[in-house]
C-alpha positions as CSV (number, residue, x, y, z in Angstrom):
1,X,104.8,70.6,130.6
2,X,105.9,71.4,127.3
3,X,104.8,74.0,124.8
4,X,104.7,74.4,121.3
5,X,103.8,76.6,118.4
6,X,101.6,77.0,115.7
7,X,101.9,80.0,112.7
8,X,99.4,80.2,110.5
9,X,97.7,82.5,108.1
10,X,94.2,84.2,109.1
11,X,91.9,86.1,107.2
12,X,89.6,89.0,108.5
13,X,86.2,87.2,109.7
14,X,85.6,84.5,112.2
15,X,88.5,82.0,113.4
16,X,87.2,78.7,114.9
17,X,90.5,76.7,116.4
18,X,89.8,73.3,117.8
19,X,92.6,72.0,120.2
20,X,93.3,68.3,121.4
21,X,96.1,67.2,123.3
22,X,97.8,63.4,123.8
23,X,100.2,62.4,126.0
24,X,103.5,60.4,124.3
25,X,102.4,56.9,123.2
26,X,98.7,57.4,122.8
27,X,98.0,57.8,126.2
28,X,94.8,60.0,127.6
29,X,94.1,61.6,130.6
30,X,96.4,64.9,128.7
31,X,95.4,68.5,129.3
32,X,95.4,71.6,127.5
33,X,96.5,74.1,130.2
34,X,97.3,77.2,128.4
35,X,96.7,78.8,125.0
36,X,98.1,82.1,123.7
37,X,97.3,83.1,120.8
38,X,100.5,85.7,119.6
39,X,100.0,88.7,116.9
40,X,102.5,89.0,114.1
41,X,104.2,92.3,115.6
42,X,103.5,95.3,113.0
43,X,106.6,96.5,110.9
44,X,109.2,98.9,112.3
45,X,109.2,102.6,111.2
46,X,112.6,103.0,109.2
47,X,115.0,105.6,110.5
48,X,115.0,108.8,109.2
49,X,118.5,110.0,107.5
50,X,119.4,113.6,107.3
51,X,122.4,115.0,104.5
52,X,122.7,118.3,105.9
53,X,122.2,121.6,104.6
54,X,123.5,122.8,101.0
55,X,126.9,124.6,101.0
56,X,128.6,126.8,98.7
57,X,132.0,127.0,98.0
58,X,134.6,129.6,96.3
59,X,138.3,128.4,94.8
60,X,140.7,128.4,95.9
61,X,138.5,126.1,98.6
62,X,138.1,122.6,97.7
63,X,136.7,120.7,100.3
64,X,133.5,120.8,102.6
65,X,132.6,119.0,105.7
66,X,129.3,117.4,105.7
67,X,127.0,117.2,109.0
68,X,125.0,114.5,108.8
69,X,122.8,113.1,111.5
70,X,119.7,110.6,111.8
71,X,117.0,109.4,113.8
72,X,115.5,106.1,114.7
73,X,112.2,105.5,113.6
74,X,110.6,102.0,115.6
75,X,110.4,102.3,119.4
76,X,113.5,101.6,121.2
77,X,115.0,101.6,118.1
78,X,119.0,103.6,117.6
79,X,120.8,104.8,114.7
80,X,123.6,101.9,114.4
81,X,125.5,102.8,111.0
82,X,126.1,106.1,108.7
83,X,126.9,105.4,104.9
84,X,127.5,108.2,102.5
85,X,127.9,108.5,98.5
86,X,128.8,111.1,95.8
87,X,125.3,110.8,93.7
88,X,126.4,112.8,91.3
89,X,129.1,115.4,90.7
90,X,131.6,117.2,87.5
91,X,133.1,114.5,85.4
92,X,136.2,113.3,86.3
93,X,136.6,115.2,89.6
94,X,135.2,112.5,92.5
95,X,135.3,113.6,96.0
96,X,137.0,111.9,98.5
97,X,135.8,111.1,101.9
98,X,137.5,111.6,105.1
99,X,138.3,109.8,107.4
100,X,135.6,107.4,105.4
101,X,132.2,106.9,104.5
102,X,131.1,105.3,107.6
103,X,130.9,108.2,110.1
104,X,128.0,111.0,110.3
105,X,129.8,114.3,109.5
106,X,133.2,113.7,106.7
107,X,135.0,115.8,105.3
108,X,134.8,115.7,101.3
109,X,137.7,117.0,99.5
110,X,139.4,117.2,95.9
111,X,136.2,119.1,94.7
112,X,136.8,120.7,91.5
113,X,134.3,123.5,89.9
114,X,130.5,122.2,89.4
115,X,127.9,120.9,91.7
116,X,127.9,117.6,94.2
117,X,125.2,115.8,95.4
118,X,126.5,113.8,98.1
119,X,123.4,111.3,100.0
120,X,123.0,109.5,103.2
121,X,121.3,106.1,104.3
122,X,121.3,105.3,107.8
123,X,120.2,102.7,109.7
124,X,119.4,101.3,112.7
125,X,120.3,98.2,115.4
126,X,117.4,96.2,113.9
127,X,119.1,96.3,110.9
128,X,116.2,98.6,108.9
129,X,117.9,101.5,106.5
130,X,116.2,104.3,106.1
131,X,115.3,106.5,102.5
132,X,118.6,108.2,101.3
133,X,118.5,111.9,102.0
134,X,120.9,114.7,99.8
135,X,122.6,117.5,100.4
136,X,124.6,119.9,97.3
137,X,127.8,121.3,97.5
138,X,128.5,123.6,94.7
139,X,131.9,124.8,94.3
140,X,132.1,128.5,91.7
141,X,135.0,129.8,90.2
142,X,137.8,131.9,91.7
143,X,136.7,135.5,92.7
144,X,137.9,138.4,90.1
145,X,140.8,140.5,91.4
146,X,138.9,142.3,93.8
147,X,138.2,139.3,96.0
148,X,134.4,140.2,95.7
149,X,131.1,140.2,93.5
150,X,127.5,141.0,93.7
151,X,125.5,137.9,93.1
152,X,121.8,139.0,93.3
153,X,119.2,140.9,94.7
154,X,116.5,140.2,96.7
155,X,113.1,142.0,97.4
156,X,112.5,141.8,100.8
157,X,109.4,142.9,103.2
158,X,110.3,145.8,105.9
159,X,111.0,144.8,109.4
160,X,111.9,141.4,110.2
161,X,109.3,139.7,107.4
162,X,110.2,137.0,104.8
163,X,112.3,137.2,101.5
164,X,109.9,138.1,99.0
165,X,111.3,137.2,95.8
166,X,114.4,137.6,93.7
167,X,114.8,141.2,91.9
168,X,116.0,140.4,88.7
169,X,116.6,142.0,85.6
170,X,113.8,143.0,83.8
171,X,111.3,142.4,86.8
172,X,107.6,143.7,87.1
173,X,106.9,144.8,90.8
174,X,103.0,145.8,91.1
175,X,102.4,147.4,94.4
176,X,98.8,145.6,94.8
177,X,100.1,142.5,95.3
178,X,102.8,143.4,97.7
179,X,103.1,144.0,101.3
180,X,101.3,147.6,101.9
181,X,103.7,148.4,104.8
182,X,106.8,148.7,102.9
183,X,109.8,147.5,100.6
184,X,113.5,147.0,101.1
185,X,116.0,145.1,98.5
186,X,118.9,143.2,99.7
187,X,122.2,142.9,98.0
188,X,123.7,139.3,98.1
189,X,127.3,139.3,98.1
190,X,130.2,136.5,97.3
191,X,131.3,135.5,99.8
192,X,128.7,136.6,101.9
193,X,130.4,139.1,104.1
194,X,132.2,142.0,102.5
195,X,133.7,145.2,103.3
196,X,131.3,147.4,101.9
197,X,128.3,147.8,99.6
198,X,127.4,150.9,97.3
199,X,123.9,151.1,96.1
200,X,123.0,154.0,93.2
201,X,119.3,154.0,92.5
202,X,117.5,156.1,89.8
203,X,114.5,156.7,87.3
204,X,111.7,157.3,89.1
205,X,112.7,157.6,92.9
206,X,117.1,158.2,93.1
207,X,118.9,157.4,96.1
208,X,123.0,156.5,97.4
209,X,123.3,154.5,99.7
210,X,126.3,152.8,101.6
211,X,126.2,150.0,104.0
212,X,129.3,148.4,105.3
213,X,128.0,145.8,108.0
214,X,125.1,142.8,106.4
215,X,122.6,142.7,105.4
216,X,123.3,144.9,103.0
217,X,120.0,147.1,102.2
218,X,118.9,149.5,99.6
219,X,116.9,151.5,102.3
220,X,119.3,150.6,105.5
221,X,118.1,148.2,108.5
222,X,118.4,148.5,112.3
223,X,119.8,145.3,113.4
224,X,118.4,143.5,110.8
225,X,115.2,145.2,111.0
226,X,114.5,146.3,107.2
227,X,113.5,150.1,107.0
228,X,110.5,150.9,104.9
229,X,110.5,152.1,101.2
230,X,107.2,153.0,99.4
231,X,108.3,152.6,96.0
232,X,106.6,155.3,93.1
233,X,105.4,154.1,90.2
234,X,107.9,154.0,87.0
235,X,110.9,152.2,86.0
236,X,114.0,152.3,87.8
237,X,118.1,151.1,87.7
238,X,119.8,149.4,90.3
239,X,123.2,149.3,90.9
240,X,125.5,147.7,93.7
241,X,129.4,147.0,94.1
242,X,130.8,145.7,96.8
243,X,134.5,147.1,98.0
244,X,136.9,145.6,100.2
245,X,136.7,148.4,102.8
246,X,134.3,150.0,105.0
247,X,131.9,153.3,103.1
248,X,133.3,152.4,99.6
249,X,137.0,151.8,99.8
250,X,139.6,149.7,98.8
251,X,139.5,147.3,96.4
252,X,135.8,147.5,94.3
253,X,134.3,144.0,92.8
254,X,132.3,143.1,90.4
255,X,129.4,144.8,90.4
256,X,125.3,144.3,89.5
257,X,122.7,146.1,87.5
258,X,119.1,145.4,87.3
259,X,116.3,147.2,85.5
260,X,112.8,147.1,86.9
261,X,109.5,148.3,86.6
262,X,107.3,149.5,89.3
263,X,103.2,149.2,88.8
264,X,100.1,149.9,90.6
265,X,97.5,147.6,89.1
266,X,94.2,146.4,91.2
267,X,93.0,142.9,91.0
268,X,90.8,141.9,88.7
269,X,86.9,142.2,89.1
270,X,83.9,139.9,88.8
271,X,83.5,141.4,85.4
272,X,86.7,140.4,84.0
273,X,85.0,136.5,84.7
274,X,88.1,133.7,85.4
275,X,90.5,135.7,83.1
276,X,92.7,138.9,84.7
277,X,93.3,142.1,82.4
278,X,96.6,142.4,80.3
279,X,98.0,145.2,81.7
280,X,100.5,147.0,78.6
281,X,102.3,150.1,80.9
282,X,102.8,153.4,79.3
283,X,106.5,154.7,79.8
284,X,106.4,158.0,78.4
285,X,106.1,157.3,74.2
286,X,103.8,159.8,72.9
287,X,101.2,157.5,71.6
288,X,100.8,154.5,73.9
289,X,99.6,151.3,72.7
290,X,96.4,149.8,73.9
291,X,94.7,146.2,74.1
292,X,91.1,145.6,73.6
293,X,89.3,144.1,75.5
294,X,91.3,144.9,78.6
295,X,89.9,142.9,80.5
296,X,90.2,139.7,78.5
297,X,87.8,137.1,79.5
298,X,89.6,134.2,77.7
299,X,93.4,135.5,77.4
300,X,92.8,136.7,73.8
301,X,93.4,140.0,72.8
302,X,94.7,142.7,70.3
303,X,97.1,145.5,71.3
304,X,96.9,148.4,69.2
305,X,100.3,150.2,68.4
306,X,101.0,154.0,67.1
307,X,101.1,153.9,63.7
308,X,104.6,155.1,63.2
309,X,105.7,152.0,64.5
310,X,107.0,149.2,61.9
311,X,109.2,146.2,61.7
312,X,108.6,142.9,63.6
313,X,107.4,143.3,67.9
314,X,109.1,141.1,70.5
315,X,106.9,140.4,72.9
316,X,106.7,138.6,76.7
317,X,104.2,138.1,79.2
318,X,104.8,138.3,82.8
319,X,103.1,137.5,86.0
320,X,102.9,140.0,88.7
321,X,106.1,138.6,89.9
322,X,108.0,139.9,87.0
323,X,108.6,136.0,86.0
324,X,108.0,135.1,82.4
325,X,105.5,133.3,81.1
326,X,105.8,133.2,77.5
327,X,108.1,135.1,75.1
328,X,108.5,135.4,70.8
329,X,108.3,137.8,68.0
330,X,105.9,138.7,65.9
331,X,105.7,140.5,62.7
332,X,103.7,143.6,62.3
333,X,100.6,143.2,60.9
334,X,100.2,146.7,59.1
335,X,97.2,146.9,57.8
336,X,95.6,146.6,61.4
337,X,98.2,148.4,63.0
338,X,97.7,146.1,65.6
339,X,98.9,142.4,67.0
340,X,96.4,139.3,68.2
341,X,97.1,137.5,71.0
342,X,96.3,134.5,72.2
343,X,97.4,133.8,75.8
344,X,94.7,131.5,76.8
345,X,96.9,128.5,78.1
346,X,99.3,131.5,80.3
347,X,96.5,133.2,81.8
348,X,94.4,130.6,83.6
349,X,95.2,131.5,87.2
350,X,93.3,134.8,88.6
351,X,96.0,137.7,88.9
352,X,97.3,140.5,86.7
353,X,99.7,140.0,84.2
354,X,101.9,142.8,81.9
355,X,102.9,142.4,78.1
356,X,106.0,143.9,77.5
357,X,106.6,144.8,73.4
358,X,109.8,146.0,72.3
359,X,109.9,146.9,68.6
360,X,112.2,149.9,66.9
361,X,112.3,152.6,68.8
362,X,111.3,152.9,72.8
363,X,110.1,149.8,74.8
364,X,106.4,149.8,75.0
């Protein structure tokens, strides 16, 4: 008995296949005795590649050693081969792989100052690569002299809860749209772990604080359990330095200010229609400016300013995050002692948004 096989192309519908069979030299009396009818087998799922997470690095440290991994993607399928790459990376500085390109987790090495993107393709014993997958590696500068610096600070919910946002300079924190049960900020050090941090908080609420173990909180933490701080409105300065010794000793590093403003603004109403109010805080001048109409139903307003004030008016508007949205100056228009606005295009998302004017004199 001998088989054979037949490929051809089919379209969705009805197939009609007609068979015959002859035996060598012409001769009947031949049988069909079998037919089996075989299904292209569907494509194999590629394996999936994975760089790693992203790594930061101080000098004098110059290498970095990468943990990739993968994953099969087709049934029965195994990860056969690792191949790595620099994608991108400071001029003239290429890193070197060790012991080669060819294994899941090198070493990379030779790495000068800058950022490296470094990406993975893997692939598997049917011979299928998968999508390349990246990982950075940035390498900063040298430490100052006293082996320590405050990078940032970050608002974060009390308790155990997520990272909120960054607290950077110049930020607008509006109560409303924060968690109800509580603050906390977190100072971020380089490197990560130091020997102390010294917070100095004032303006509206003051408060000292030291904390020598991480993570390294405005308002302390149990274990990593953020205590609770219910800011008061106003505007406030933050401090931090870290030291090289436990409560405040040894060797201080470079430290961090931020100024930011605390708010208490509602969300907007039906009657303010699709557009939130422009909210313009007064911080203590005598005659506060005001903006009409407040709320704005199309992001287009005037703000009114005391009529002492003269000389052009820098101006930016800012989500409730504090994050800008638009900045510029503006002369001042005089003989209206005010300033139109026209924030239409910035203000299309629900939510409350400040203007913050600076002009000679106080910040409005």
């Amino acid at each position: 008995m001998t088989a054979t096989t037949e490929t051809f192309a089919v379209a969705d519908g009805v197939l009609n296949l007609d068979f015959s069979a002859r035996n060598p030299g012409g001769l009947d009396q031949s049988k069909v005795s079998a037919i089996e009818v075989l299904g292209q087998s569907a494509a194999t799922a590629p394996p999936v590649a994975s760089a790693g997470p992203v790594q930061d690095l101080t000098l004098p440290a110059t290498s970095a050693a990468l943990t990739g991994d993968g994953g099969a993607g087709a049934p029965g399928a195994t990860v056969a081969a690792y191949a790595w790459a620099q994608a991108s990376g400071p001029a003239g500085a290429p890193a070197t792989f060790s012991p080669n390109t060819a294994v899941a987790a090198p070493t990379v090495s030779g790495l000068a100052p800058g950022t490296y993107v470094f990406a993975l393709v893997v692939t598997d014993n049917l011979g299928t690569p998968s999508a390349p997958s990246t990982t950075t590696v940035t390498v900063n500068p040298p430490l100052p002299a006293g082996g320590s610096r405050l990078a940032s600070f970050t608002l974060v919910s009390t308790g155990t809860g997520p990272d909120l946002q960054p607290l950077a300079d110049g930020a607008v924190l509006n109560l409303a749209a924060l968690p109800a049960a509580g603050l906390n900020v977190r100072a971020n050090t380089n490197p990560a772990a130091v020997g102390s941090v010294v917070f100095t908080l004032s303006g509206a609420q003051a408060r000292t604080q030291t904390e020598t173990t991480a993570p390294y909180a405005l308002f302390g933490d149990a274990n990593g359990s953020y205590a609770a701080w219910i800011p008061a409105v106003g505007s406030y300065k933050l401090t931090a330095t870290p030291y090289a010794g436990p409560g405040g000793t040894g060797a201080a590093g470079t430290a961090l200010t931020v100024n930011f403003t605390v708010v208490q603004q509602a969300a907007a109403t039906a009657a303010a229609k699709h557009t939130p109010p422009v909210v313009v805080p007064d911080l203590t001048v005598a005659e506060p400016p005001r903006a009409y109409p407040n709320p704005s139903a199309d992001g287009r307003f005037t703000v009114a300013l005391p009529a002492a004030r003269a000389g052009e008016v820098t101006y930016a508007l800012m989500s409730a995050t504090g994050a800008v949205l638009i900045q510029g100056t503006r002369p001042r228009e005089a003989a209206a002692l005010g300033l139109a606005f026209d924030f239409s295009a910035e203000m299309q998302a629900p939510g409350v948004y400040y203007l913050r004017l600076v002009s000679p004199g106080p910040t409005l």
